[in-house]
N, C-alpha and C positions, 0 to 999 in steps of 0.2 A: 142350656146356654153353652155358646163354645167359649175355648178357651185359647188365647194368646198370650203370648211373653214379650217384652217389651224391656229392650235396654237400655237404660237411661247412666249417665254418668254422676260418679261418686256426688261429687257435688247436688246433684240434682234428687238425690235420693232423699242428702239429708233436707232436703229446702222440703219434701215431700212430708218426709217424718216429722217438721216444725210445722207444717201447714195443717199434717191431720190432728197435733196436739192442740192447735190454738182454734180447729174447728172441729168437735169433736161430734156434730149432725154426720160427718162423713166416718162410718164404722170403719173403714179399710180401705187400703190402695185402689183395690179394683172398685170401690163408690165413687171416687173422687173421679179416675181416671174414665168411668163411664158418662157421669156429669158433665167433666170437659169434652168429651167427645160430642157429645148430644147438643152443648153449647155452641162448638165450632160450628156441626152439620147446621143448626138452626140458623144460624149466623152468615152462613155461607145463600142459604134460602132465602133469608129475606135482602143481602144482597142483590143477588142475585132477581128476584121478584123488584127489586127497586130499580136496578140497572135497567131491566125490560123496561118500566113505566118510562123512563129518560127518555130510553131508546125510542119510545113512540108519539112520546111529547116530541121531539127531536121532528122524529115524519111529518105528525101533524103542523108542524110549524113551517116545513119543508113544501110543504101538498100549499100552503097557504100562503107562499111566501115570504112568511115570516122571519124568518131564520136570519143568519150573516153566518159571512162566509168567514174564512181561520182569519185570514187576509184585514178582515176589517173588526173582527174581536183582537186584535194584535194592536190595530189602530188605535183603538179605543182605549185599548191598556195606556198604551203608549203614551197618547196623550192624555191621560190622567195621571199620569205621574207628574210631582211636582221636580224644576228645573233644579240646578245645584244651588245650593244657598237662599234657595224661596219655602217659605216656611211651608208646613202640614199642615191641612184645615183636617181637625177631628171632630169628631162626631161622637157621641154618646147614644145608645138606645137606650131607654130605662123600662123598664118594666113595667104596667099598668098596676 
């Protein structure tokens, strides 16, 4: 396994030192810091893997003519916004 050093600022050491007392499943600096690393990279992937589906939902909507253009998703905003002094219809979703 290699090894790297990593400088982090006073403060950030002690937040480090409260974090592994109050979890103590992480035996040491280098578990914790391995764990956040692995969390980011996986986190980054499945962004990443979700951005792609958009992007192709996007084509196929484009190939289909589906889509709107910025121009008219602007529109749309636009005019659903309520005027100054005219009340918000809100909505609730509840849960099943």
């Amino acid at each position: 396994m290699a090894t790297i050093n990593v400088k982090v600022p006073n403060r950030m050491k002690r937040e480090i030192d409260r974090f592994l007392e109050t979890h103590p499943y992480y035996l040491n600096k280098s578990e914790l810091v391995r764990d956040a690393l692995r969390h980011i990279m996986h986190e980054e992937e499945k962004l990443s893997a979700e951005t792609l589906k958009v992007i192709e939902e996007g084509k196929e909507q484009v190939e289909k003519d589906e889509g709107s253009t910025l121009a008219e998703v602007k529109e749309s905003i636009e005019s659903s916004k309520p005027s100054a002094g005219e009340p918000r219809e809100v909505k609730e979703e509840l849960d099943g």
